[in-house]
C-alpha positions as CSV (number, residue, x, y, z in Angstrom):
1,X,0.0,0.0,0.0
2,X,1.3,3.6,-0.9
3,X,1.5,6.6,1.0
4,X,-1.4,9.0,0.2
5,X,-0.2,11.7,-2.4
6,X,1.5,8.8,-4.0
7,X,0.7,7.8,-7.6
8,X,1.4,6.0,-10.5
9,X,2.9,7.1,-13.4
10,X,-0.5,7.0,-15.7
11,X,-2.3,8.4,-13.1
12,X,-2.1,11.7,-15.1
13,X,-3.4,14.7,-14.6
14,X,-5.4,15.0,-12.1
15,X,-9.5,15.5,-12.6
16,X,-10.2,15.6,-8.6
17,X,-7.6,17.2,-6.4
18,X,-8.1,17.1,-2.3
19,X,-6.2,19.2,0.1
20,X,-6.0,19.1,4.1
21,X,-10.2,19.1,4.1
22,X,-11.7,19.3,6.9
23,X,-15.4,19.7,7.7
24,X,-17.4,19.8,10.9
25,X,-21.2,19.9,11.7
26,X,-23.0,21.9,14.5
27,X,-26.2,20.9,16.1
28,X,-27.5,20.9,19.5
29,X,-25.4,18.0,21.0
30,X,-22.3,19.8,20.0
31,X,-19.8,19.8,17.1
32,X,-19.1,16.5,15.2
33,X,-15.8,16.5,12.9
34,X,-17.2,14.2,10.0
35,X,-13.2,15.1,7.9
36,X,-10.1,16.3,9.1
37,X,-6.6,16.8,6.9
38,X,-8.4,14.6,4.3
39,X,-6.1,14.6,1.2
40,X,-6.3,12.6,-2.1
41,X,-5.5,13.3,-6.0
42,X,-8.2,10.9,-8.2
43,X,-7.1,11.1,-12.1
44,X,-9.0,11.8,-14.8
45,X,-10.7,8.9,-16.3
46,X,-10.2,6.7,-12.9
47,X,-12.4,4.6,-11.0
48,X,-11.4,5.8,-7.4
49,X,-13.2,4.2,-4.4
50,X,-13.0,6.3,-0.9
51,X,-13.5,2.7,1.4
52,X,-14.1,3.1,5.4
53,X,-16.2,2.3,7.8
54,X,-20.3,3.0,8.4
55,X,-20.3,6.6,9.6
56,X,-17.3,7.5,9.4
57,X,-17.3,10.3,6.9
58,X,-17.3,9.1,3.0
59,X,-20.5,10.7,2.3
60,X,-19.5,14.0,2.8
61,X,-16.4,13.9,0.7
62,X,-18.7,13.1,-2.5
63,X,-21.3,15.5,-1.3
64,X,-18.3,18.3,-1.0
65,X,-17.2,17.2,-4.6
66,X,-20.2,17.2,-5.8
67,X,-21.1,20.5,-4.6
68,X,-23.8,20.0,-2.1
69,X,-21.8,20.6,1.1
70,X,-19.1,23.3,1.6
71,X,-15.8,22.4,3.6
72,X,-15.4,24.2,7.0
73,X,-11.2,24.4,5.4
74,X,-9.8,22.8,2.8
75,X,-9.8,23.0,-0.8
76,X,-11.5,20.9,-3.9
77,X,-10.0,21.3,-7.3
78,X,-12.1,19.5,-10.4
79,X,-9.8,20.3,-13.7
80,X,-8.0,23.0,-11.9
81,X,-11.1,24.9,-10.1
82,X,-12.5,25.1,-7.1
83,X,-15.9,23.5,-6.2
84,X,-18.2,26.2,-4.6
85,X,-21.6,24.9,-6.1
86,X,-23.3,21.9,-8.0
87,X,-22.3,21.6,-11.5
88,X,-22.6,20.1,-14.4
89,X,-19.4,18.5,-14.4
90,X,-20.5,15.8,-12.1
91,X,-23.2,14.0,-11.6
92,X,-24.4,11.6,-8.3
93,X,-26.3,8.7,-7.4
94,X,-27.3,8.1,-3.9
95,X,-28.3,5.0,-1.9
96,X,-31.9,6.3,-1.3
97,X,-34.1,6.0,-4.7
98,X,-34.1,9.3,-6.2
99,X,-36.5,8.8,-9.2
100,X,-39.3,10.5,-9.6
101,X,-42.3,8.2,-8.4
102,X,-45.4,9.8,-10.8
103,X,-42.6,9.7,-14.0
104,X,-41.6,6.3,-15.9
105,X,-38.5,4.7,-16.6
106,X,-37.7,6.6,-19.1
107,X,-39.4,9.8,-18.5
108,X,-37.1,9.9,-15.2
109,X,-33.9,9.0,-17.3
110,X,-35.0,12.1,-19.7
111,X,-35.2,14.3,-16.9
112,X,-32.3,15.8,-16.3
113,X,-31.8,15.9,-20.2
114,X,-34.3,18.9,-20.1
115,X,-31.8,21.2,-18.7
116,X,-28.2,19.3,-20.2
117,X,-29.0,18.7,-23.2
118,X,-29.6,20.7,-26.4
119,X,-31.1,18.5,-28.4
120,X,-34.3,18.0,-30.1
121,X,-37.3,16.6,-27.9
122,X,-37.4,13.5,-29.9
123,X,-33.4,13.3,-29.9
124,X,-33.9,13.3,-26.1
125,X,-36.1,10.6,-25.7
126,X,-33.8,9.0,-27.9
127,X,-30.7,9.8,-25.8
128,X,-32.7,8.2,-22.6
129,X,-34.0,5.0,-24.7
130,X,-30.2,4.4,-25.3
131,X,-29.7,4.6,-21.5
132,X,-32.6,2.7,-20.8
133,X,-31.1,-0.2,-23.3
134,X,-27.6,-0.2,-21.9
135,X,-28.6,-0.4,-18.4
136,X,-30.9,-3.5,-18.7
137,X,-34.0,-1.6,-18.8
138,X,-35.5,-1.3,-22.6
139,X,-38.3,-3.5,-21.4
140,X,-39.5,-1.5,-19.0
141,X,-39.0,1.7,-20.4
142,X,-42.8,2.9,-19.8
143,X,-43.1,1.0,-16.4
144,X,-43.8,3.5,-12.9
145,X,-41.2,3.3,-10.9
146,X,-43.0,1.9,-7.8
147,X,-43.7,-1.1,-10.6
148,X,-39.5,-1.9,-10.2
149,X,-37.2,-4.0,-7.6
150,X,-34.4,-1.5,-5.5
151,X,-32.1,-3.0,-7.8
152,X,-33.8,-1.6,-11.0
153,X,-34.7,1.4,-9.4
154,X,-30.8,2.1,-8.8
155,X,-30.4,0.6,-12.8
156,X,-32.6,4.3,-13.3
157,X,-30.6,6.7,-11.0
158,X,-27.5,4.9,-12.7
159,X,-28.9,5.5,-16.6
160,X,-30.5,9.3,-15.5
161,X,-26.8,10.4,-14.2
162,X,-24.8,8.5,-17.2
163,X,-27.3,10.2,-19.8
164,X,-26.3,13.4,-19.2
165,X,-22.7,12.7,-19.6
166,X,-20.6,13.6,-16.9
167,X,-17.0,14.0,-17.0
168,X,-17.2,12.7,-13.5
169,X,-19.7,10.1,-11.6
170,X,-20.0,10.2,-8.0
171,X,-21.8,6.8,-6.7
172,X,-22.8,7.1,-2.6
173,X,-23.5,3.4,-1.7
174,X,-25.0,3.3,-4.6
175,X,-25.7,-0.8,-3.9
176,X,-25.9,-0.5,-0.2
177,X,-29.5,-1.2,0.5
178,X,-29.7,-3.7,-2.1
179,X,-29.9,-8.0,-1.4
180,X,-26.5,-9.7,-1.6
181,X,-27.5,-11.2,-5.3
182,X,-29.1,-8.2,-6.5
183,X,-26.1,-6.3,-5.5
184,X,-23.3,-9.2,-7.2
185,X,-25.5,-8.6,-10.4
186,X,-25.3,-4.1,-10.1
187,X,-21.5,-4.6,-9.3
188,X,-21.1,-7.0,-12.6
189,X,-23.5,-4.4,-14.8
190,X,-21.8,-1.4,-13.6
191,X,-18.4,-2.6,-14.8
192,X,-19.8,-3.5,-17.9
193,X,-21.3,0.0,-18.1
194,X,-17.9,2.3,-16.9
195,X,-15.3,0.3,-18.3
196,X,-15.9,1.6,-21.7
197,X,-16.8,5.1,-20.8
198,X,-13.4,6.2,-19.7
199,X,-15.1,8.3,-17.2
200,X,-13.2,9.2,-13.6
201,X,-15.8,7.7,-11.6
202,X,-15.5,7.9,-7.4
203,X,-17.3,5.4,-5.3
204,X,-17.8,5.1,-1.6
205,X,-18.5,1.6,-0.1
206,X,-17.9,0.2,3.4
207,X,-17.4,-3.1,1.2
208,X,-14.1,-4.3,1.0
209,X,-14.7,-6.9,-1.6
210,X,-16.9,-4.7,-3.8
211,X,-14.0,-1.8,-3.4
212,X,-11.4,-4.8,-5.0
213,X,-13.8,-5.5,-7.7
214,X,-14.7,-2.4,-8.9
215,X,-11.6,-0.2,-8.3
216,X,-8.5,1.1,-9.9
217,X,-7.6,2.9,-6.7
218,X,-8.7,2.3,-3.0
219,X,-8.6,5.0,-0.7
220,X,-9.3,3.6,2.8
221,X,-10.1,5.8,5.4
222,X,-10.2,5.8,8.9
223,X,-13.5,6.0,11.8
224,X,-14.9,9.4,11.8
225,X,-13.0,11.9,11.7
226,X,-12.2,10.1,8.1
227,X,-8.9,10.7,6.3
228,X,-6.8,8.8,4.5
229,X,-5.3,6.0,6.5
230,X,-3.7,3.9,3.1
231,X,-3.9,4.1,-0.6
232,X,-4.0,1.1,-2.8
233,X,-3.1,0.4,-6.4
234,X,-5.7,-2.7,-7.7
235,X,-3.3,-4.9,-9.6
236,X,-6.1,-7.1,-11.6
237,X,-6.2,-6.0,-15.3
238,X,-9.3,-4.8,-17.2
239,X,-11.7,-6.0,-18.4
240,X,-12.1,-7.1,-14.6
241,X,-14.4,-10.0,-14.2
242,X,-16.4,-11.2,-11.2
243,X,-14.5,-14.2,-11.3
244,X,-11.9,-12.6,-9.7
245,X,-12.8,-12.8,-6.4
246,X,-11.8,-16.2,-6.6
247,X,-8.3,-15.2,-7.1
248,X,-5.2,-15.7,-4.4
249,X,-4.6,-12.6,-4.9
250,X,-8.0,-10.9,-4.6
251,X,-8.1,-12.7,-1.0
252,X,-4.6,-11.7,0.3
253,X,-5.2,-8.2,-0.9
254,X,-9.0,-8.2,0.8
255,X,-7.6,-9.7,4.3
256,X,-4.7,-7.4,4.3
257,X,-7.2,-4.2,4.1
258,X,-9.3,-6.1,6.7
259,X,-6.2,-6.5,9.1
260,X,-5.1,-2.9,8.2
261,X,-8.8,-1.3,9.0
262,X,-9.3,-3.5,12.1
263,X,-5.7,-2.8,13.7
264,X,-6.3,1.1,13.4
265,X,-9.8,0.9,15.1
266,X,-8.2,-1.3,18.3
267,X,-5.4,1.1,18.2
268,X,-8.1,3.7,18.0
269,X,-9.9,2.4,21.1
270,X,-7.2,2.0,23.6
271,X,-6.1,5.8,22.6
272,X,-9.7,6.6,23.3
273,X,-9.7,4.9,26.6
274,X,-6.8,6.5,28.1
275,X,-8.2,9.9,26.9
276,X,-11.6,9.3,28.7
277,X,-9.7,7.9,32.3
């Protein structure tokens, strides 16, 4: 595992570039510090994943990428500028449905094509048939969404941010409320889907496995306050199968990032004990 800031040679330029962010919330218990001195560089045309545990802040590093939260310090780059507000250079899909209930499949895909898109109406619906086909759902193209399983209703969210082209996709547990099978079968579609697209894609998963599978780059982080605890170059080649969890490798490299995540919350503990006594 490298040392964050680290990077291989064709990890060149940079799309997404992280510095020393930090970001706290206030309520009425108090302050909680969600990031602190959280710094990463994800290249263009990457699939980065940011892997922790539950809670621990991953969220809001997408959400600050994406635009939706500020930073209480720290700086976000995308191509050289800073973030300050949602744009249309990324796009996100969360782990809650976000579809539009009263709309069908494809009339939610087309939706965001209304204000991205410069085409023709009919060019439109075309665009969002296309997405529609390539995400498994041509056949239920006129269906209501409250017609679909979770794991077509994610195929949707997936299709609706992927039809308006982003340069960058941000996925938020995309797969996280999903069955174990339903969520094997998203992993499997959603390589098929990025892997020709070139796009820099970041995904956050407390998964270990589905981090190995899907990514070019794991980023693991530690228990809230989250920053980077390791980085990790995935050596298996592309196009990356499911098979290869069945690989020697795949297993030492999953147990190692076990052992590594599990040693830094004991040590984590015991720090936290002697601070309380």
């Amino acid at each position: 595992m490298g040392e964050p800031g680290q990077r291989h040679p064709r990890w060149t330029p940079q799309a997404i570039r992280i510095r020393r962010l930090c970001k706290d919330f206030s309520g009425q218990d108090g302050t909680v510090t969600a990031l602190r001195d959280f710094s990463c560089d994800i290249a263009d045309g990457e699939f980065a994943v940011i892997l922790g545990p539950s809670g621990c802040g991953k969220s809001t590093v997408v959400r600050i990428i994406a635009g939706l939260e500020q930073p209480t310090s720290g700086t976000v780059l995308i191509n050289g500028s800073p973030v300050t507000e949602p744009g249309k250079t990324c796009s996100m899909v969360f782990q809650s449905y976000t579809s539009f209930p009263w709309l069908t499949v494809v009339e939610n895909i087309e939706f965001g094509l209304r204000y991205s898109f410069t085409g023709t109406k009919r060019e439109r619906r075309e665009r969002a048939r296309h997405f529609a086909q390539i995400t498994g759902l041509e056949e239920f193209e006129n269906a209501q969404i409250n017609q679909l399983s979770g794991g077509m209703k994610q195929r949707v969210a997936i299709a609706s941010a992927l039809a308006t082209d982003p340069k960058i996709l941000l996925m938020d547990e995309p797969f996280g409320a999903l069955d174990s099978q339903t969520r094997m079968a998203m992993q499997e579609q959603l390589l098929m889907i990025t892997e020709p697209s070139e796009k820099t894609v970041v995904f956050v998963t407390h998964d270990i496995e589905e981090a190995l599978l899907l990514g070019e780059r794991i980023y693991v982080c530690t228990a809230r306050p989250a920053t980077i605890l390791a980085e990790l170059d995935v050596p298996f080649p592309h196009p990356r199968k499911p098979s290869v969890r069945n690989q020697k490798a795949f297993v030492n490299l999953k147990y190692e990032i076990f052992h590594l995540l599990r040693d830094h919350t004991y040590a984590q503990m015991l720090e936290n004990r002697r601070a309380t006594r």
